[in-house]
N, C-alpha and C positions, 0 to 999 in steps of 0.2 A: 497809384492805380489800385492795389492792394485794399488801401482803405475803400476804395470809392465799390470796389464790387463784394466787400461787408458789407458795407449799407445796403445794396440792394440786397442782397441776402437777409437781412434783418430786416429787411422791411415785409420779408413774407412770413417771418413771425408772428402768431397771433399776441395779440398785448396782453385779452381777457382769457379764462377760460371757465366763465359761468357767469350766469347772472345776478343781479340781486335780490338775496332772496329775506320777503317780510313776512312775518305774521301779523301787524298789525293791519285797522281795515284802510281801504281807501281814502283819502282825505275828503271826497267830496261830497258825502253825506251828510257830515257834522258841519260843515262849515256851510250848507246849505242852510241845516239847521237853523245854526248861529246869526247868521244875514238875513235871515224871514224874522227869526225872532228881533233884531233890531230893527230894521227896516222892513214892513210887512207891505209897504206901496211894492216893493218890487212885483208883488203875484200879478199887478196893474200890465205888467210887459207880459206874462205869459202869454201862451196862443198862438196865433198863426198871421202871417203878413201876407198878403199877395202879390207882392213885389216879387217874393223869391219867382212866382209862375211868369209871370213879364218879363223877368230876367232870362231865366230857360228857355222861353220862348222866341226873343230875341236873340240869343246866342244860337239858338236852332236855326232860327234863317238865316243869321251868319253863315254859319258852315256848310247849309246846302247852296247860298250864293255862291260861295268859294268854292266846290265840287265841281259847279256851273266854269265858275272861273279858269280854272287848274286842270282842265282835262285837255288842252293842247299843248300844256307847255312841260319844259323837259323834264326828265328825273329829277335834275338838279337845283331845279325849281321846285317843285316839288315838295324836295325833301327840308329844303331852307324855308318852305311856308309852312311844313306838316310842324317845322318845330318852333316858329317864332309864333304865325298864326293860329296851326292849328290845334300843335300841343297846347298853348294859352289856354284857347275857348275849351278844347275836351279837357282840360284839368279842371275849367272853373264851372262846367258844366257837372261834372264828375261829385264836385263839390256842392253843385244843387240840388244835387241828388242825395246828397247827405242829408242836407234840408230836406228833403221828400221824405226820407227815413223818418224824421219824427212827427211828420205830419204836419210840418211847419209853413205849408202852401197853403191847405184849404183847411186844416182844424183837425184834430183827432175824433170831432162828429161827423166826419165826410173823408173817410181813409178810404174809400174808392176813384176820390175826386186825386187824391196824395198819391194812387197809386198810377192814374192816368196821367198824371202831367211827368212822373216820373218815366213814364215809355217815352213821352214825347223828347224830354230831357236823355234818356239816353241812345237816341238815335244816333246823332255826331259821333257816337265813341265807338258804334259797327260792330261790338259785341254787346248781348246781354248782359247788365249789369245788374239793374235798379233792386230788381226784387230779392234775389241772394246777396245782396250786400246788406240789405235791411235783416235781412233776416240771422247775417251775422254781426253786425254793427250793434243791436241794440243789446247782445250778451256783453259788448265792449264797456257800455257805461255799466248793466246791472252787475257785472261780475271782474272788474277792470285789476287785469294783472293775475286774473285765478288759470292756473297753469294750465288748463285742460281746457276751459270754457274760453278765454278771451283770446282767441285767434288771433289777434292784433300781436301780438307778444311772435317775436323769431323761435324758431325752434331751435334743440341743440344741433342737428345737423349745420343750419344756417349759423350758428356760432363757431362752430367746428372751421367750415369751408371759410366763410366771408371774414373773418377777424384780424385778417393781415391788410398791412395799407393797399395793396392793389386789390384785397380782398372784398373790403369793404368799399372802393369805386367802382367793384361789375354789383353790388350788394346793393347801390344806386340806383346804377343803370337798368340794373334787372328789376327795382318796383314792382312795376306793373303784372310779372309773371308771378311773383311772391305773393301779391295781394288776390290774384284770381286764383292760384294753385294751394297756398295756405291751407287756407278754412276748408276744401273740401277731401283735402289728404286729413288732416289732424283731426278736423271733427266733421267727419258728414253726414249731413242730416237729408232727410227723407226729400227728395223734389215735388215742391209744391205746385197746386194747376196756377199759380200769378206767375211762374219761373216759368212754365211752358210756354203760356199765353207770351211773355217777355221775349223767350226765343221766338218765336211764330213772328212776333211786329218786327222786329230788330232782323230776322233775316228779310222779309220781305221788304223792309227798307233798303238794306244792302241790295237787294238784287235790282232794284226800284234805279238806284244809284248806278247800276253796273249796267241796267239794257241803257238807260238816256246818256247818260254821261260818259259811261268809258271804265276801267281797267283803272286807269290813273287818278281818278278822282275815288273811287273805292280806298285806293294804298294810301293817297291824302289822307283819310280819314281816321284807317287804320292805324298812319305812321301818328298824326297825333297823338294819340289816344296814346302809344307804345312808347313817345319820344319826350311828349308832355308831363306824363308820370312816371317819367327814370329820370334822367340827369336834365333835371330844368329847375329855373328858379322855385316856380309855384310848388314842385314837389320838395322843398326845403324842408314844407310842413308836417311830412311824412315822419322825419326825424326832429324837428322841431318839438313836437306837442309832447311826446311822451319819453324819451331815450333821457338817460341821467346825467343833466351837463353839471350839476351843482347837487353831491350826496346830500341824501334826507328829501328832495323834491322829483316825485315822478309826473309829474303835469306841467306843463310851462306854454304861457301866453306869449304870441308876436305881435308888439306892438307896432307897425309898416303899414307901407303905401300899397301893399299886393292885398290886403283885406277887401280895399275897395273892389277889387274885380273876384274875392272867392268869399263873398258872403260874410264874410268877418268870421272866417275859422280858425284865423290866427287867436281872436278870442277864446281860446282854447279851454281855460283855467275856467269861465265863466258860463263855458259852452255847459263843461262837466258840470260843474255846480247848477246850473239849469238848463237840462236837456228839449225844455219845452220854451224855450224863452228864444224868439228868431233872430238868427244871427244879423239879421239887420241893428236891433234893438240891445245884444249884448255889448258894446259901449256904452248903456245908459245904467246899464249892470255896475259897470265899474266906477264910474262918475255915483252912482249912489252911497255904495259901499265902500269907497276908497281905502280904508285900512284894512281891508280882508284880501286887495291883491297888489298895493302899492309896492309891496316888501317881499314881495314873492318875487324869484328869479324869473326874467321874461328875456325874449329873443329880440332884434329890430334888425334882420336880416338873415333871412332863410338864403341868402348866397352865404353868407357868411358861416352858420349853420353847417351847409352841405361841407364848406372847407373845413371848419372845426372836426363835422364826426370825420373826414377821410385821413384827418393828420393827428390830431388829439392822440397821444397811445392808450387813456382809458375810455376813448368811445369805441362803440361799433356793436356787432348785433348783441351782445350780450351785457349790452350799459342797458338793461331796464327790467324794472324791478317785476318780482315775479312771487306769487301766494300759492302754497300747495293749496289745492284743492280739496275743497270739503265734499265733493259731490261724485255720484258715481256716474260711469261713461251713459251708463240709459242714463239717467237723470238730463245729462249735458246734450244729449241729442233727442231728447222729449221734445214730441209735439205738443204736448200738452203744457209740458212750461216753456215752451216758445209761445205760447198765447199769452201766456202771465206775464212774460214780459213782454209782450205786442202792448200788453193792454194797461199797464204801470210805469212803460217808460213815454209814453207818445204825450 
């Protein structure tokens, strides 16, 4: 008995206490490089698919079918659709929206059109997403792992709290708060008129939702959005893509069946290596190049994943690598080089 409540005691141990930290650069510039310079048909996939907007689109009237569906039946129902159904659609919608980010719907000549089907897309998820994610997302590829700029990266607080093994299962569960609270504690930058405009539709959506439907179909939407990306399979990818399962590799691809429903982001490796190439079309990435991602560590099971980082003793928030920063706090919350990179990464 003795033994058995040391383990639990030791399980609220932290296992890390820092992250890893590089000076050398990111790996996915050179090896961009390297793959254009042998293979130069790849720039043939650059561009934009319109598939991604038929997809959104289609997942959109999903979810307001379902609002329709779910406003007589009980809590308990509810809350068993919000996470099989609706978590599903609001995480892979979530994920369109990543696609919107690079302009990957209608073209980087038509980022108005990228930025419209992006409202549409994130109406399901009943908060404003679309435009403040973009707008930190794309410091994620240009400055990936620079400790100040790339808000993707946990902070030492979230090292601190979440590093024990029960630490690291609310460090799951909690996603969704960490990815909306993050970036605009660490680096907040100026609110833009596409961020207001974004609030403005996404409440009158919700409210839209709340006179016809009901109370219950609102928390539907809600609870996906909250229950989809914390402890669910599709949120495996959260930890998947970038956390250190194999020292020396901070990027890693899932090769799985959950790609078909989130736009192929488990192509993770290939995403980075071209940020403009549509994740429908990054498969044909890797089928061309075969010896630049064959031999790289990959995942084929974001369940599997979520179990590794919660037990593993060297994972958790402080398994990912991390660059001092070369740039000053204006610099990092510049409006001015958030243009520069609106306009170099899309």
């Amino acid at each position: 008995m003795l033994d058995f409540f040391r383990a639990i005691l030791e399980s609220f141990k932290p296992f890390r206490d820092d992250f890893y930290w590089e000076t050398t650069d990111e790996p996915h510039a050179s090896r961009r490089k390297q793959i254009l310079a042998k293979y130069p048909q790849i720039k043939k996939l650059m561009g934009h698919d319109p598939r991604v907007a038929v997809q959104l689109v289609i997942m959109v009237g999903i979810q307001i079918s379902m609002t329709y569906m779910v406003k007589n039946m009980s809590w308990l129902e509810i809350a068993i659709l919000s996470y099989v159904v609706g978590g599903t659609l609001n995480h892979s919608l979530s994920l369109g929206l990543h696609e919107v980010s690079h302009n990957l719907a209608f073209g980087s000549h038509r980022p108005m059109a990228n930025r419209m089907i992006g409202f549409i897309g994130n109406l399901p998820l009943g908060v404003p997403a679309s435009i403040t994610f973009r707008k930190y997302h794309l410091d994620h590829h240009k400055y990936q792992g620079d400790a100040q700029i790339d808000v993707d990266l946990p902070t030492k607080i979230e090292g601190i709290l979440f590093s024990s093994l029960p630490g690291k299962f609310l460090f799951i569960l909690l996603q969704p708060l960490f990815y909306t609270l993050r970036p605009i504690l660490v680096l907040p930058k100026t609110i833009t008129f596409l961020e207001i405009v974004n609030w403005i539709i996404q409440i009158t959506f919700d409210g839209l939702i709340y006179y016809f439907f009901g109370f219950k179909s609102l928390c539907y939407l809600w609870l996906g959005t909250l229950l989809g990306l914390g402890l669910h399979p599709i949120a495996g990818h959260f930890i998947a893509e970038h956390y250190v399962f194999v020292k020396g590799y901070e990027t890693y691809s899932y090769y799985g069946p959950l790609n078909l429903i989130t736009f192929n982001v488990g192509y993770h490796n290939e995403h980075h290596d071209f940020p403009n190439i549509p994740g429908y079309r990054l498969p044909e990435v890797k089928k061309m190049a075969p010896e630049f991602y064959d031999n790289l560590p990959c995942h084929h099971s974001w369940i599997k994943v979520l179990y590794d980082f919660i037990t593993c003793t060297e994972m958790g928030p402080y398994a990912r690598i991390k660059r001092p920063t070369k740039y000053s706090r204006e610099f990092a919350q510049s409006a001015d080089r958030q243009t520069m990179v609106d306009n170099k990464t899309d």
